[in-house]
C-alpha positions as CSV (number, residue, x, y, z in Angstrom):
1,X,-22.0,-32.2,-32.5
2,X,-21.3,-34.1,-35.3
3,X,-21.6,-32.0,-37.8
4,X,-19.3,-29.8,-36.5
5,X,-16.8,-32.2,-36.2
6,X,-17.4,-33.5,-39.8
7,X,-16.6,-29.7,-40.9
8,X,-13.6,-29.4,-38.6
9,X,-12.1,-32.4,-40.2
10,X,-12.8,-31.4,-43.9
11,X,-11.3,-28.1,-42.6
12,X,-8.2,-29.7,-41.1
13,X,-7.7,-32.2,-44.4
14,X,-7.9,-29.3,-46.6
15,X,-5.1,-27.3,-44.2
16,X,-3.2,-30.4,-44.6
17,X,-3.8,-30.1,-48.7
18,X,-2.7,-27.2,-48.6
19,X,0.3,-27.4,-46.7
20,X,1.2,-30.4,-48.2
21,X,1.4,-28.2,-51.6
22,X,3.5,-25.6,-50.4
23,X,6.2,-27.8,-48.9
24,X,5.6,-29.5,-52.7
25,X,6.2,-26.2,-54.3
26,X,9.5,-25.2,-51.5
27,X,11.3,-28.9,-52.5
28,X,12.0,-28.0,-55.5
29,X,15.2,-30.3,-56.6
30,X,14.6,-32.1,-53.6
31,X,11.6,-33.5,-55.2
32,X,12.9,-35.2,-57.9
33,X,15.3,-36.6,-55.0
34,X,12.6,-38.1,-53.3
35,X,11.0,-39.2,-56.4
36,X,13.9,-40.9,-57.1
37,X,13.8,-42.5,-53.7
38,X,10.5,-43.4,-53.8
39,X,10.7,-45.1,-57.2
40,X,14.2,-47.2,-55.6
41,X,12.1,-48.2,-52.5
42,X,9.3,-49.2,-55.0
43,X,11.1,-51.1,-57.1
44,X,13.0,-53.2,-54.4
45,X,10.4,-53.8,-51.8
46,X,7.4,-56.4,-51.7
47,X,3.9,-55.9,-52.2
48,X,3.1,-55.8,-48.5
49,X,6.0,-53.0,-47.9
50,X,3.8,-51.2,-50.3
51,X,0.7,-51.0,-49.2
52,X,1.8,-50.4,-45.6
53,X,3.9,-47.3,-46.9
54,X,1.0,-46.0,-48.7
55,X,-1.6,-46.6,-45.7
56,X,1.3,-45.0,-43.7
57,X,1.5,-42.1,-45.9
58,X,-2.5,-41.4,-45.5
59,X,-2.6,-42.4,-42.0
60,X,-2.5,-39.2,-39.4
61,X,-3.8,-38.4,-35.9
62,X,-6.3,-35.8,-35.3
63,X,-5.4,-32.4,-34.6
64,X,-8.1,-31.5,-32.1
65,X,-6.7,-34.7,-29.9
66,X,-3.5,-33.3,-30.5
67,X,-4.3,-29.7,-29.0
68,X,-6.5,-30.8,-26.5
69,X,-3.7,-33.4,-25.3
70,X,-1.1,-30.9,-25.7
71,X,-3.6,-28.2,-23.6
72,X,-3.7,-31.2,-20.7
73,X,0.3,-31.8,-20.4
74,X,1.4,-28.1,-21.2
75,X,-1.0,-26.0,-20.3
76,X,-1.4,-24.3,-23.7
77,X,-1.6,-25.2,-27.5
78,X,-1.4,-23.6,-30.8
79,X,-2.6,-24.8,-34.4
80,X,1.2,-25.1,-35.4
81,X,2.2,-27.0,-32.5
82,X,-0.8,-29.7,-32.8
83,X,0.6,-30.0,-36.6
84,X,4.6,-30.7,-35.1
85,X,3.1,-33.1,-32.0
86,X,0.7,-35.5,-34.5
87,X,4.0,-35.7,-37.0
88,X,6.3,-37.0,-34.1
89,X,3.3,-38.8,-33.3
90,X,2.9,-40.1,-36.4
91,X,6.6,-41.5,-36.3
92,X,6.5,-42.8,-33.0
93,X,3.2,-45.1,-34.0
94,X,5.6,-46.2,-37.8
95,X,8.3,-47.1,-35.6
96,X,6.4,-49.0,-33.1
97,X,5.1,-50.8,-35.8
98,X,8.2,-51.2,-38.0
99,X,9.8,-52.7,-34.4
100,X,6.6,-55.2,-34.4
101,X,6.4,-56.2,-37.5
102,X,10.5,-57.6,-37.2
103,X,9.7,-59.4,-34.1
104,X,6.9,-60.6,-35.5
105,X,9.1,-61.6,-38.6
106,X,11.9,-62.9,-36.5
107,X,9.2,-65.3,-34.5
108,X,8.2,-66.7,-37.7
109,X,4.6,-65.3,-37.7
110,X,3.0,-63.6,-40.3
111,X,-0.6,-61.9,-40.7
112,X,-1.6,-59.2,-38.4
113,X,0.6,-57.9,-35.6
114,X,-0.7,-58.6,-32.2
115,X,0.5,-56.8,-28.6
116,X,3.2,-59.5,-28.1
117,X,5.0,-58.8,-31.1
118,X,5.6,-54.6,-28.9
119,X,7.1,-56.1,-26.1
């Protein structure tokens, strides 16, 4: 099924469009915080901070793994509770890698993070 997965994705990427938009249009004046943020964090960190930021802010975990996990632990699932379990998700994975990427730092090693640099 395939297909049908290729169509639930599109369908899940354009829920997360759209959502994404209407948390855009509810910031209001806390958007031009945040852009102000942004172009701070910009400004001061390095090229590599960059790009993992940016792969960060595209990265996310699939919704259907979400719901099925959550269906397997709880015992039920819902649309909006797959969205709020792939978002802590989502930060747990960052700061596992934000904790790797300082050991990694620390030990004087540069270059991809390998399973050491978790422990």
């Amino acid at each position: 099924a395939p297909d049908v997965d290729a169509e639930r994705e599109r369908r899940e990427d354009e829920e997360d469009d759209d959502l994404m938009e209407r948390l855009e249009r509810r910031r209001g004046a806390d958007s031009t915080r945040m852009s102000e943020i942004y172009f701070e964090f910009a400004r001061v960190a390095s090229e590599e901070q960059l790009e993992r930021f940016e792969q960060y802010k595209r990265s996310k975990l699939p919704r259907a793994a979400m719901r099925k996990l959550m269906q397997d632990v709880v015992g039920s699932s819902t649309e909006r509770c797959a969205i709020i379990l792939s978002s802590l998700a989502k930060s747990y994975v960052g700061e596992l890698v934000e904790t790797a990427r300082e050991a990694a730092t620390k030990a004087g090693e540069e270059g991809p993070l390998q399973p050491r640099h978790l422990r």
